[in-house]
VEXDREN-2710 file (C-alpha; in Angstrom, 1 decimal):
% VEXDREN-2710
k/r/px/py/pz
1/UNK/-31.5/-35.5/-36.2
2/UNK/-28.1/-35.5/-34.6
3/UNK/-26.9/-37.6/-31.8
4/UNK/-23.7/-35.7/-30.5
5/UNK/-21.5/-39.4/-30.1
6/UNK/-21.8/-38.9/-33.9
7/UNK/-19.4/-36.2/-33.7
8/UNK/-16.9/-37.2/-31.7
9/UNK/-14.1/-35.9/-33.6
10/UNK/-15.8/-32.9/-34.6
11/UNK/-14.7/-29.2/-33.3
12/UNK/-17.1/-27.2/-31.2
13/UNK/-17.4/-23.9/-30.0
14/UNK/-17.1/-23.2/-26.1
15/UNK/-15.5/-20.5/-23.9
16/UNK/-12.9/-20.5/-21.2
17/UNK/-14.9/-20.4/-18.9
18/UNK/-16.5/-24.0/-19.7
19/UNK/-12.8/-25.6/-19.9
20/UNK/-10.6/-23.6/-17.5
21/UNK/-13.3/-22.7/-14.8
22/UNK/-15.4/-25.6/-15.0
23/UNK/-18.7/-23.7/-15.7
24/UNK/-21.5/-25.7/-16.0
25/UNK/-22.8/-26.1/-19.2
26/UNK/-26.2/-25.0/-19.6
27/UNK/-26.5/-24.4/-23.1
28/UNK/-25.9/-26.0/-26.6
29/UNK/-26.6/-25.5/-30.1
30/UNK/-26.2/-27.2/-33.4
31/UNK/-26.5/-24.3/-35.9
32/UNK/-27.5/-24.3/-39.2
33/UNK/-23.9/-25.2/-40.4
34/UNK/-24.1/-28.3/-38.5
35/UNK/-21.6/-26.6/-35.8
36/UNK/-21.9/-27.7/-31.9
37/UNK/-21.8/-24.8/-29.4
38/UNK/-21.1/-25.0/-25.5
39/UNK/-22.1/-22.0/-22.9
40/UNK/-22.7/-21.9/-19.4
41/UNK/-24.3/-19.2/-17.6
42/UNK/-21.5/-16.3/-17.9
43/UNK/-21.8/-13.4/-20.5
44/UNK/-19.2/-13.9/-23.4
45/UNK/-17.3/-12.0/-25.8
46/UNK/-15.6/-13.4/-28.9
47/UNK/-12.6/-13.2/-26.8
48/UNK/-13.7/-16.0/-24.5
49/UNK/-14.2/-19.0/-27.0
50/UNK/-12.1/-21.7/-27.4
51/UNK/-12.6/-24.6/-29.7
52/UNK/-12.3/-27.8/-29.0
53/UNK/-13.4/-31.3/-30.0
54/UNK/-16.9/-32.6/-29.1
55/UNK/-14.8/-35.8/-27.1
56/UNK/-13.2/-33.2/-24.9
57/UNK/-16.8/-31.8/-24.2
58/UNK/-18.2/-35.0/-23.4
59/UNK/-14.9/-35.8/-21.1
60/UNK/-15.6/-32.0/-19.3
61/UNK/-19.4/-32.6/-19.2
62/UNK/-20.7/-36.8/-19.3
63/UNK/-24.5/-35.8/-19.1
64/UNK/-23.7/-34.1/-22.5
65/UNK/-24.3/-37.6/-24.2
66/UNK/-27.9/-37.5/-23.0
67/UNK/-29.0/-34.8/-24.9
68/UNK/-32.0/-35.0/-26.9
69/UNK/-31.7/-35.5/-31.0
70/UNK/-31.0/-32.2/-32.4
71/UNK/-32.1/-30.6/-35.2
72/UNK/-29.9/-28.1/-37.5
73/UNK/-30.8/-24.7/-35.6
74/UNK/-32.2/-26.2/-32.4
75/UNK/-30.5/-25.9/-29.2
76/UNK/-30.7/-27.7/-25.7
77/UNK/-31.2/-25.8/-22.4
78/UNK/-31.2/-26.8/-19.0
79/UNK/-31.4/-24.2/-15.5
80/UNK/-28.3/-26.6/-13.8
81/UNK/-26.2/-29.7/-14.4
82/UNK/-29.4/-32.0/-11.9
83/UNK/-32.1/-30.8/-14.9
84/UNK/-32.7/-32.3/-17.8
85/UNK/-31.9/-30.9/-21.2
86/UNK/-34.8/-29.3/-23.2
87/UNK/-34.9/-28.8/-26.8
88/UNK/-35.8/-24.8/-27.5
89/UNK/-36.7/-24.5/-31.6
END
């Protein structure tokens, strides 16, 4: 399992929308490559990503660091930024 302060310096996927508009993240996923993904609740094109360090994510987002241990291929959910994060397999 993977705590996300483990990867501090590690890139991660997330869109504009999560940086420039302050979208609330909603979603996250650490694939099967061991890659971190961001998304809040807007549709998304491969035209809105942006990557960025996991540190940054934690600075846009704090209650990122509570997020359950992931798995490879599991993701974290949560409906708004009050909830907490659930693990979806």
């Amino acid at each position: 399992m993977k705590r996300i302060e483990e990867n501090k310096n590690k890139s991660a996927i997330t869109t504009k929308y999560v940086v420039n508009n302050n979208s609330i993240i909603v979603s996250v996923f650490y694939d099967e490559d061991g890659d971190w993904q961001f998304f809040g609740k807007e549709e998304v094109s491969e035209e809105d990503a942006i990557v960025v360090s996991i540190q940054e994510m934690i600075d846009i987002d704090k209650s990122l660091v509570n997020l359950p241990d992931l798995k490879e291929g599991e993701s974290a959910y949560r409906k708004n930024k009050e909830s907490i994060w659930l693990i979806r397999k």
